[in-house]
C-alpha positions as CSV (number, residue, x, y, z in Angstrom):
1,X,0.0,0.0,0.0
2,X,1.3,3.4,-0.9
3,X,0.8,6.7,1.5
4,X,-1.1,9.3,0.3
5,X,-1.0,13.1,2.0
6,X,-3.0,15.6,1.5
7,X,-1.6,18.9,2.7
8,X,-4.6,21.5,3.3
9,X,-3.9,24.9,5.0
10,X,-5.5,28.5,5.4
11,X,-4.6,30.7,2.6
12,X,-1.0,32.6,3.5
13,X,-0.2,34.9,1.2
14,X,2.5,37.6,1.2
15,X,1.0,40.5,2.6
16,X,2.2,43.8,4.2
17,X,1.9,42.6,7.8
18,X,5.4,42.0,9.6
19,X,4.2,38.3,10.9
20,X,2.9,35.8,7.9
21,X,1.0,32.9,9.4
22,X,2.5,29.4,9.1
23,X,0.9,26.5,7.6
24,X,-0.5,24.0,9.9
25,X,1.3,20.8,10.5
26,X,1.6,18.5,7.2
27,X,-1.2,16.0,8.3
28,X,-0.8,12.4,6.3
29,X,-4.1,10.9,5.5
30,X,-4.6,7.0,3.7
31,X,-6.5,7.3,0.0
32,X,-6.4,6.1,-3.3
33,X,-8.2,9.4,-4.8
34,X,-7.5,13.1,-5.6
35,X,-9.3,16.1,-4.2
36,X,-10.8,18.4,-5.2
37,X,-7.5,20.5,-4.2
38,X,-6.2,19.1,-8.0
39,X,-8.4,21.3,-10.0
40,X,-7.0,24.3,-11.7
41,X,-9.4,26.5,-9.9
42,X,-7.4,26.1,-7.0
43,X,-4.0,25.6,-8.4
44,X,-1.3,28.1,-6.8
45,X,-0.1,28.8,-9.9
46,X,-0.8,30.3,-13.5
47,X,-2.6,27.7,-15.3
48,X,-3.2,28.2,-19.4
49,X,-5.8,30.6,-20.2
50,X,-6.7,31.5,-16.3
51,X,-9.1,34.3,-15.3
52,X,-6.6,35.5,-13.1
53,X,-3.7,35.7,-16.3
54,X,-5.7,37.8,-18.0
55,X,-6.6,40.0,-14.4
56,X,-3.4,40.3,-14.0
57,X,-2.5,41.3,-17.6
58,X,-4.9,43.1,-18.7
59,X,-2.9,46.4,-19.2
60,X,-2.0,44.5,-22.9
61,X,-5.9,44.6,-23.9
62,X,-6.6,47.6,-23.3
63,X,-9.2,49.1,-26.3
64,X,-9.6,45.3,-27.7
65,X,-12.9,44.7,-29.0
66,X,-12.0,41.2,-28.9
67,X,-11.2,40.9,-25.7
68,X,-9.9,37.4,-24.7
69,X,-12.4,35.0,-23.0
70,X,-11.9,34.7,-19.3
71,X,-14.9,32.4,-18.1
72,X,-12.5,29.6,-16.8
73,X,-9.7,28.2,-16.7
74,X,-10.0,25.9,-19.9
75,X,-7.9,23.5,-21.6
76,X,-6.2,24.2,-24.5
77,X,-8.2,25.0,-27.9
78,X,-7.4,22.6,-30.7
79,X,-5.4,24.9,-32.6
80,X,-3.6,26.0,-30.2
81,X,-0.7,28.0,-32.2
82,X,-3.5,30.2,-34.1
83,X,-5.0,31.0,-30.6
84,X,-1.4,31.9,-29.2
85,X,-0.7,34.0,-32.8
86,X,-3.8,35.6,-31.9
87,X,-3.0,36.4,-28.1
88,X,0.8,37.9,-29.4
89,X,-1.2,40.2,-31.9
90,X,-3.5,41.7,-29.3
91,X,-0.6,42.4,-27.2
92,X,0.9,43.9,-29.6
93,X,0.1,47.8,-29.4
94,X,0.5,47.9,-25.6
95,X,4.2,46.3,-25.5
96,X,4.9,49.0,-28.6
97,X,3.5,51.9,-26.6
98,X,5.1,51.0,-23.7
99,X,8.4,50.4,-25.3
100,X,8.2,54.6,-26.8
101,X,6.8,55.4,-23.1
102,X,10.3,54.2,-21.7
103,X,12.1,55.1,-24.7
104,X,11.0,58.7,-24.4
105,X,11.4,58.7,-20.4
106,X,15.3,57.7,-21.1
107,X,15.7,60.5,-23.7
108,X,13.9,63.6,-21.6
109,X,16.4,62.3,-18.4
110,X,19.5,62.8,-20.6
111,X,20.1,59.2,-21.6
112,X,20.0,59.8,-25.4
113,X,22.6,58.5,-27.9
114,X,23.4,55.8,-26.1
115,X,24.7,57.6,-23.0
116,X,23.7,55.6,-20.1
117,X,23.6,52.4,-22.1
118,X,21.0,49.5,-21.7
119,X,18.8,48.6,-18.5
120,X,19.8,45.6,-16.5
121,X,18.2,42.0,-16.7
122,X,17.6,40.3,-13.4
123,X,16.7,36.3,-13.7
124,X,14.9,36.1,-10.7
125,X,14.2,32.3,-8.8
126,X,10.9,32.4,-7.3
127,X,11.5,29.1,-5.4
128,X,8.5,26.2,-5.4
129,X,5.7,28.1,-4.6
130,X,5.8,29.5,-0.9
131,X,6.5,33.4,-1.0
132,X,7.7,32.6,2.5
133,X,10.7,31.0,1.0
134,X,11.4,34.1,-1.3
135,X,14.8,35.8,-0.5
136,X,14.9,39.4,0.6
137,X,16.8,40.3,-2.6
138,X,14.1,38.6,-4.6
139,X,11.6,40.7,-3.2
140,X,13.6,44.1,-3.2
141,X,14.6,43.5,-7.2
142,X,10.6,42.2,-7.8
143,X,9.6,45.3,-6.0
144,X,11.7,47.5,-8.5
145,X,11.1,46.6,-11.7
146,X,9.6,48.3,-14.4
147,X,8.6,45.0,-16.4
148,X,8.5,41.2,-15.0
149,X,8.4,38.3,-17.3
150,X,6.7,35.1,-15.3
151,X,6.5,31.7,-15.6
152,X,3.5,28.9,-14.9
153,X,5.4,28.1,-12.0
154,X,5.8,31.6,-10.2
155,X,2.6,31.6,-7.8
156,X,0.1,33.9,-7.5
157,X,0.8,35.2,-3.9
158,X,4.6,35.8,-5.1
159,X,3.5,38.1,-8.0
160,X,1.4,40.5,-4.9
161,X,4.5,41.5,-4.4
162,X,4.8,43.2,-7.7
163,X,5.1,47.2,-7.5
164,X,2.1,49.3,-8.4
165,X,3.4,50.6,-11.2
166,X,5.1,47.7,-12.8
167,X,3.9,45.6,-15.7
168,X,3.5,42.0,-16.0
169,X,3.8,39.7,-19.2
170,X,3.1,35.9,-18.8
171,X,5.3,34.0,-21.1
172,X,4.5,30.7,-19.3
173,X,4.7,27.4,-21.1
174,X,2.7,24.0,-20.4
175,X,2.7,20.6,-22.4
176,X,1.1,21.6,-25.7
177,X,0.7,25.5,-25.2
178,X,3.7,27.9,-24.9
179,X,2.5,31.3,-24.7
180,X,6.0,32.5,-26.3
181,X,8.6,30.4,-27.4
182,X,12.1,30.8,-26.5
183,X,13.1,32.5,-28.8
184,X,10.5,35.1,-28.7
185,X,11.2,35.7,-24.7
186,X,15.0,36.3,-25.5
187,X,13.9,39.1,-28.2
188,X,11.3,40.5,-25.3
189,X,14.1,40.8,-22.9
190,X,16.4,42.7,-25.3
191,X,13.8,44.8,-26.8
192,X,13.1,46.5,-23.1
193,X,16.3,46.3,-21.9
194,X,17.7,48.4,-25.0
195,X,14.8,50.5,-24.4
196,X,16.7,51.2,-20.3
197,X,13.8,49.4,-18.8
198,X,14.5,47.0,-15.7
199,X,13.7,44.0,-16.5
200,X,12.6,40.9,-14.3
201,X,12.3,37.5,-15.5
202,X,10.4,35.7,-12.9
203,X,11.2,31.8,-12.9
204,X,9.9,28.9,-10.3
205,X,12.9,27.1,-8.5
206,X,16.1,28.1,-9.2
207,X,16.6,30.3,-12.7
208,X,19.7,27.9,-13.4
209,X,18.1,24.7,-12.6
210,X,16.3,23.2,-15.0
211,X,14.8,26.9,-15.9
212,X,16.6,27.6,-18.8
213,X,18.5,30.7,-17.2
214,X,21.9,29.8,-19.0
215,X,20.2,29.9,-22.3
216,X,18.4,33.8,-21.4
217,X,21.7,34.9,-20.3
218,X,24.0,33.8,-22.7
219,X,21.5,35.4,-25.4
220,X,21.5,38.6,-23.6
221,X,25.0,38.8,-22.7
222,X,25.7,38.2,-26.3
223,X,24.2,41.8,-26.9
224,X,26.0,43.2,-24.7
225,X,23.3,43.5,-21.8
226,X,24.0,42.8,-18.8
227,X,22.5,40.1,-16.6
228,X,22.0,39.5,-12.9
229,X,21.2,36.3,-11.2
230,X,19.0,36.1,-8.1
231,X,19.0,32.8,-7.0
232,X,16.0,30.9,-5.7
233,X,15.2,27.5,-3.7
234,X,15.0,24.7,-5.8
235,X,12.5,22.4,-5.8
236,X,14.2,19.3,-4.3
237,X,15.3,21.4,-1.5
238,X,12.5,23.1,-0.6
239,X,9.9,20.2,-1.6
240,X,12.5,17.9,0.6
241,X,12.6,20.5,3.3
242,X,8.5,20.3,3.6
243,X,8.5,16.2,4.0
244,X,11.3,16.3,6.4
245,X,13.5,14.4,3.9
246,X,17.4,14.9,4.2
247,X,18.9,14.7,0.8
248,X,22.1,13.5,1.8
249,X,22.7,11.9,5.1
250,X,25.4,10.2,6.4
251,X,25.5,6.3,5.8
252,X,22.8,6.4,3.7
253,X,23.4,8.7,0.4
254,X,26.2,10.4,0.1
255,X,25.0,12.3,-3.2
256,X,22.3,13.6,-4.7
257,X,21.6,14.1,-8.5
258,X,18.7,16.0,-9.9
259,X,17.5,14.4,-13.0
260,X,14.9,16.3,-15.9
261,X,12.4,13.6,-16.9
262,X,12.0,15.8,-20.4
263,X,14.4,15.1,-23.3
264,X,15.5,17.9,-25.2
265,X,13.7,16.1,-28.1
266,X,10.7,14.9,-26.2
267,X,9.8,11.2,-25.9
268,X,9.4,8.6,-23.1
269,X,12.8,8.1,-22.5
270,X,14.5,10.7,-20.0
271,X,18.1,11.3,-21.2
272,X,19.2,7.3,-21.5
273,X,20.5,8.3,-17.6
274,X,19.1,5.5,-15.8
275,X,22.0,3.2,-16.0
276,X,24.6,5.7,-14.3
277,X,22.1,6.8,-11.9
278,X,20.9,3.4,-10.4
279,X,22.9,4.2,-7.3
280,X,21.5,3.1,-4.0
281,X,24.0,5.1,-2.0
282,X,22.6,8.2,-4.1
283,X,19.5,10.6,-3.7
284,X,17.6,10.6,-7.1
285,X,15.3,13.8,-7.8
286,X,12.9,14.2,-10.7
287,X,11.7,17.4,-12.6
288,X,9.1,16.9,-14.8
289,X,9.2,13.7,-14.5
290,X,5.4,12.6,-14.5
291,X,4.7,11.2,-18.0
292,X,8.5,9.9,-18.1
293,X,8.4,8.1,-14.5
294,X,7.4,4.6,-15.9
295,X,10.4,4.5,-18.3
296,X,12.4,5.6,-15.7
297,X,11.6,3.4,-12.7
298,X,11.7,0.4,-15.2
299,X,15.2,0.9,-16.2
300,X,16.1,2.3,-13.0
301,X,15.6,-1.4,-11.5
302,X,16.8,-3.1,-14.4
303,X,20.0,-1.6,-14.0
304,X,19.9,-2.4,-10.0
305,X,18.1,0.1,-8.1
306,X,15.9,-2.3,-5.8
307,X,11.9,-2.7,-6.3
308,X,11.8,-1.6,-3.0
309,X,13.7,2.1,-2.8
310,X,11.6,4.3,-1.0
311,X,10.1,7.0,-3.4
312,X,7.9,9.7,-3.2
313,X,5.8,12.3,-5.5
314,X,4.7,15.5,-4.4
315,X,2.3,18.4,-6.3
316,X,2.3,21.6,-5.8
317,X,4.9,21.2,-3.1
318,X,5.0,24.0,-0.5
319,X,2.1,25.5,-1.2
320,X,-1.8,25.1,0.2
321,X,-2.5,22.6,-1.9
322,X,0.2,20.2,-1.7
323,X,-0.5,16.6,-2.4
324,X,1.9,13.6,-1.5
325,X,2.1,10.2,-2.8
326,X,5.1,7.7,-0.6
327,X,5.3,4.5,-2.5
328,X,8.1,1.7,-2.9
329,X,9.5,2.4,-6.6
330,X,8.0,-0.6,-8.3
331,X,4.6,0.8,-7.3
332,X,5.1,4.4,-7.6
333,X,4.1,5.3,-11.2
334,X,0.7,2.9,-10.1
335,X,0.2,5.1,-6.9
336,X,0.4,8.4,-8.9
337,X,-2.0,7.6,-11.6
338,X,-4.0,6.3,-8.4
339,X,-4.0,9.6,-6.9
340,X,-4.4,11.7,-10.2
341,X,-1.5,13.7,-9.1
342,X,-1.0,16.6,-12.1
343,X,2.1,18.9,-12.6
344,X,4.0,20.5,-11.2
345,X,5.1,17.3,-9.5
346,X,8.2,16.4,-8.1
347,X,9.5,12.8,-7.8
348,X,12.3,11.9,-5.0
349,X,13.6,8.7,-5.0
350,X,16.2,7.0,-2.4
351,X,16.3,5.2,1.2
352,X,16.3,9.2,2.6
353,X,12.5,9.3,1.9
354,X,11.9,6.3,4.6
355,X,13.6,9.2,7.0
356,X,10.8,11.1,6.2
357,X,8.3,11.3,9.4
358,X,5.3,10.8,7.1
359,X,6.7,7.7,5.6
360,X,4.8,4.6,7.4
361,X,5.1,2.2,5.1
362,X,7.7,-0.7,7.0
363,X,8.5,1.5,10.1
364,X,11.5,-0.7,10.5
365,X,13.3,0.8,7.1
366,X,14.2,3.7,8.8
367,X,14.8,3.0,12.3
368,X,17.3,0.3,10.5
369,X,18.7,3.1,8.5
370,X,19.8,5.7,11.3
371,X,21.1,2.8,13.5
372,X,23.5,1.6,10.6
């Protein structure tokens, strides 16, 4: 039987009072079904064509007679690349005009002809989703800028931090629907920073783990603008953090290795990196590994990784509605599909988990393991 935890808590977000209220204690229950806590409705984060993406955006529709349909929080149309063309076009106008409005604020404060030279770039890490685990840099650079960038995975309460007279452009990308493609965020960043704009690209986790920071910031400095990193909590750490689960500990993993479970050219087969990473003495963590995790755990124990490895799966870690699945790895790609869990979801795998205080599965595993 796998463990199942279903993290409920009072809504915390960052808010101008000097004390924010904790979470209540992680409280484990037994079940083989999702909540209602699953539905995009609730989700933490900016999900596809949300009502509160288009809230929070709507500065780029302004005097659209086709404004964009906020009555839910849908799944993707079927041609999905016309209704993205479509989205870009009605930006359009308000990115230009803003563009000339910083443009001409550069020029009437002496900063013509190339004077004072580009505005800076700051790829900001947002960490997993609690704004509590923001650091004070983070906020103070958020708090500054003049335009933000943001991902899927940057949570709602973390963008209330956002001054009043900033702007906000989600260039968030999900499995079938990227708002912008890469290469149309890199031409964004330029285009505003040339234009002496700050600019903040907003990015869940770490901006340089798994976030595609290098790629941004080689791009940029290749253009001679220049490029700050503001480092955030990753999502092993701070998922691992939540569960109690040490990712190194001495006697039982000595490393840990963070694995993506995408390929850069898609598929079911996660970088061909099972065979070096079938460690037992080693801490396995997945990104994105949900629709990759079956291929994975396969080869994982073909290659010698026992059935038995204490694994688990969390969604939406760290915030409100985090969802936990503990299961032994030959059962854990069963137990997720059990418990409906959706992305974001993070997958740690290695005899650590069983030091986990919510792990209850053989409560001999890890009495056995801190004794050795």
């Amino acid at each position: 039987m796998a463990r199942f935890c279903d993290l409920q808590s009072l809504s915390s977000p960052f808010s101008s009072h000097p004390t924010i209220p904790r979470s209540p204690n992680f409280k484990p229950i037994f079940s083989f079904h999702c909540s209602s806590s699953s539905s995009s409705s609730s989700s933490p984060f900016t999900e596809k064509h949300s009502i509160k993406r288009y809230q929070r955006d709507d500065w780029l529709y302004k005097n659209q007679s086709d404004q964009p349909s906020v009555t839910s929080s849908c799944s993707i149309p079927y041609d999905s690349e016309s209704i993205r063309q479509n989205d870009i076009a009605m930006q359009l106008p308000e990115l230009k005009k803003l563009l000339e409005v910083l443009r001409e604020k550069r020029v009437s404060s002496g900063c013509d002809d190339g004077k004072c030279g580009p505005g800076n770039v700051f790829l900001v890490g947002t960490g997993p989703g609690d704004p509590e685990l923001l650091t004070l840099k983070a906020v103070k650079v958020i708090q500054s800028a003049d335009l933000l960038l943001y991902d899927r995975l940057v949570s709602n309460d973390v963008l209330e931090l956002v001054g009043p007279d900033a702007r906000l452009l989600y260039v968030g990308k999900t499995a079938g629907y990227h708002s912008r493609t890469q290469e149309e965020i890199h031409e964004l960043l330029l285009n505003f920073a040339e234009a002496g704009a700050t600019v903040v690209r907003l990015k869940g986790g770490d901006p340089l783990v798994f976030g595609r920071g290098g790629e941004e910031m080689d791009f940029l400095q290749q253009q001679g603008i220049q490029v700050k990193i503001v480092p955030g909590i990753t999502a092993a750490s701070g998922i691992a953090a939540e569960l109690g689960i040490p990712l190194t500990h001495r006697g039982v993993a000595t490393s840990v290795r963070f694995l993506t479970g995408h390929s850069r050219k898609g598929g079911t087969d996660p970088l061909f990196v099972a065979e070096n990473a079938a460690d037992p003495d080693s801490t396995l963590v997945v990104y994105m590994g949900l629709s990759t995790l079956p291929s994975l755990a396969l080869k994982l124990m073909h290659h010698g990784l026992p059935p038995d490895t204490p694994a688990a799966a969390v969604e939406r870690g760290t915030t409100p509605q985090q969802r936990t699945v503990f299961a032994h790895l030959k059962d854990l790609a069963d137990e997720i599909k059990a418990a409906e869990l959706v992305s974001p979801t993070l997958i740690v795998i290695g005899r650590v988990v069983s030091l986990s205080p919510h792990w209850s599965l053989s409560s001999n595993e890890a009495s056995s393991l801190v004794e050795a």
